[in-house]
N, C-alpha and C positions, 0 to 999 in steps of 0.2 A: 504494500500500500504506500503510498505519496501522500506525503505532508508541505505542504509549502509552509513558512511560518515570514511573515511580514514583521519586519524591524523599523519605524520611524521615531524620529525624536519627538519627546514630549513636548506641547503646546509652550509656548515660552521659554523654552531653551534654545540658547544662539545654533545657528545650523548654518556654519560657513560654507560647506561645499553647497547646499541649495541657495543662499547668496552668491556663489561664483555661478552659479549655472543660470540664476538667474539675471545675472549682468551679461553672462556672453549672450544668453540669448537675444537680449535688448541691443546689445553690439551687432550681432547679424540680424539685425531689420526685423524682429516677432515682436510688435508693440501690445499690449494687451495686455500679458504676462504679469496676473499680480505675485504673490510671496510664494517661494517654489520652495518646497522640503524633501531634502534626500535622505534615502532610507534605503535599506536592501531585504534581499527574499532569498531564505536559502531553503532549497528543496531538499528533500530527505527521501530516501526508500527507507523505509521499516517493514521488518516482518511480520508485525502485528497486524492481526485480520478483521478485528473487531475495530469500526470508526473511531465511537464512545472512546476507546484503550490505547487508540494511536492518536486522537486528541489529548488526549490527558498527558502522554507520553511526551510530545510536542509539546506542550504547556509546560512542562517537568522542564525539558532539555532550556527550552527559551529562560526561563527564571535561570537555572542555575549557569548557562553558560551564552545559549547565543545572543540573549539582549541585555542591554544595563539598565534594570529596569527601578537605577536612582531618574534618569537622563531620558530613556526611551519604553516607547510602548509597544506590546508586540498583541500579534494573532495570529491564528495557528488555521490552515484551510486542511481541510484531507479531501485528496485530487482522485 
């Protein structure tokens, strides 16, 4: 089974790299572009067969290693 789990920074926390992206964009000519926040997605295979237990699992891994979650907030999709 496939987990994606979504890492972005929390609501008022400075987010430099989505400030660089959001200036180069405004550099190559895309006017519109309000406040851009970068974050990353890291997919997972697990062997766990039950959704419920590879959510939870997912949930597990994100707290203790792949998000900071002083700084960032995460969610866990099973694909």
């Amino acid at each position: 089974m496939k987990l994606r789990v979504f890492v972005m920074p929390k609501p008022g926390v400075l987010d430099p790299q989505g400030k660089a992206i959001g200036h180069a964009l405004g550099n190559l000519g895309f006017s519109g572009v309000g406040e851009v926040r970068a974050g990353k997605v890291i997919e997972l295979e697990v062997s766990e067969t039950d959704p419920a237990a590879a959510r939870a699992a997912g949930e597990e891994m994100a707290r203790k290693l792949l998000a900071n979650t002083v700084i960032e907030s995460f969610r866990v999709e099973v694909a």
